[in-house]
C-alpha positions as CSV (number, residue, x, y, z in Angstrom):
1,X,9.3,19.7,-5.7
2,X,8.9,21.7,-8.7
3,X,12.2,20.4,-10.2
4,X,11.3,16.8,-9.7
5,X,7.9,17.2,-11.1
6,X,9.1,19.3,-14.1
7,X,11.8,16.5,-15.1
8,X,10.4,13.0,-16.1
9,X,13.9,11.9,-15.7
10,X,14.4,13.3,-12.5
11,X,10.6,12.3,-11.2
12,X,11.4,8.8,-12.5
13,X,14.8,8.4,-10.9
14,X,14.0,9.9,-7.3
15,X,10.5,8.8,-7.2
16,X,8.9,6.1,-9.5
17,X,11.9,3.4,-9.5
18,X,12.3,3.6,-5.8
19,X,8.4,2.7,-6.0
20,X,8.2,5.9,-3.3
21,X,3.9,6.6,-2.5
22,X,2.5,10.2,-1.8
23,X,2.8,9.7,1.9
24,X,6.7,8.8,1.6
25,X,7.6,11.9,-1.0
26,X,5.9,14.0,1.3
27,X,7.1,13.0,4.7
28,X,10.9,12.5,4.4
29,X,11.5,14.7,0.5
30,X,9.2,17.4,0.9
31,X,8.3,17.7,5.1
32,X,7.4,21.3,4.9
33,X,4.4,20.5,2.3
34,X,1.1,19.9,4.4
35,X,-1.7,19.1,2.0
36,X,-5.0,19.2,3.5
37,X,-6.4,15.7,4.2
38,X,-9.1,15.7,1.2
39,X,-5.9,17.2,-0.8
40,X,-4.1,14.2,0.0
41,X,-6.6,12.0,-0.5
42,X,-7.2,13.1,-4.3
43,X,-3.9,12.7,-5.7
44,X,-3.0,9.4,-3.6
45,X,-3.1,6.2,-5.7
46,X,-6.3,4.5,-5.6
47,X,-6.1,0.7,-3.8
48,X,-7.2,-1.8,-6.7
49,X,-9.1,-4.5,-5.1
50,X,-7.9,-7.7,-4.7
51,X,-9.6,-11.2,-5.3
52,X,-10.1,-13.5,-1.9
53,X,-10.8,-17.2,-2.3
54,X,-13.6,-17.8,0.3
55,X,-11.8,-21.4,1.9
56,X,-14.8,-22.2,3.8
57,X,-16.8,-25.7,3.9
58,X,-20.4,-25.2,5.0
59,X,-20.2,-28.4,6.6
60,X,-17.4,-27.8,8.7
61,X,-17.7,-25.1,10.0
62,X,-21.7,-23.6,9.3
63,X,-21.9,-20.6,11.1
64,X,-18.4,-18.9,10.0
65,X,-16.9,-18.1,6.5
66,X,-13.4,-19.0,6.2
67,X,-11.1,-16.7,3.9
68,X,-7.7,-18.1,2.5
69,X,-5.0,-14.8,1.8
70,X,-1.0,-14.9,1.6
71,X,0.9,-12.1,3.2
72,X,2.4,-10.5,0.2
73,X,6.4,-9.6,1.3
74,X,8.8,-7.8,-1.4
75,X,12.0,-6.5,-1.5
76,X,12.1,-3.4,-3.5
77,X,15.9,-1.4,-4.0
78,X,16.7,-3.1,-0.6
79,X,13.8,-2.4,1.3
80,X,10.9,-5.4,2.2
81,X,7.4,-3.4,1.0
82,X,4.6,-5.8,2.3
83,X,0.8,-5.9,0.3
84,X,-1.1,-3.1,1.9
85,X,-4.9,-5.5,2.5
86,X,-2.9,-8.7,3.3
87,X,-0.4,-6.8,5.9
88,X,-3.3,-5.4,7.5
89,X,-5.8,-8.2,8.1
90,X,-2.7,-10.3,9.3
91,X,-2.1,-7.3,11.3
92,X,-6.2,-7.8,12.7
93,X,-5.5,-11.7,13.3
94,X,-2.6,-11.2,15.7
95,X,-4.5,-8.5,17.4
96,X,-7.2,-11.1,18.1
């Protein structure tokens, strides 16, 4: 770990172009590192908010607020990374 973060070239070729997040790095590179949760938590990437179109017609439906959102899907060095917000609310809906 203290190679990778002492090279940029190294960070950037086993860690930024494989678009690899905290949880990843630490989980299947680095296993035996156990951050405490508030740890974790101050070095992950913040989540930057993302802009809903309410699709809703007071008319048509008056008691209920109607949201339109795409599942974001990717394919990043041959994996499929989905949007973090749009995989999980689709997640909700076919819960319910």
């Amino acid at each position: 770990m203290l190679e990778i973060s002492a090279s940029k070239d190294l960070l950037a070729s086993e860690i930024t172009s494989k678009h690899n997040g905290l949880l990843h790095v630490l989980t299947t590179m680095f296993p035996s590192c156990k951050p405490s949760l508030a740890a974790f938590f101050l070095h992950s990437q913040r989540i930057m908010p993302r802009y809903y179109t309410i699709a809703s017609s007071n008319k048509a439906w008056p008691d209920k607020i109607r949201i339109a959102i795409s599942l974001t899907i990717s394919q990043i060095d041959g994996k499929k990374v989905l949007g973090f917000v749009s995989q999980f609310l689709q997640n909700a809906y076919e819960l319910y």
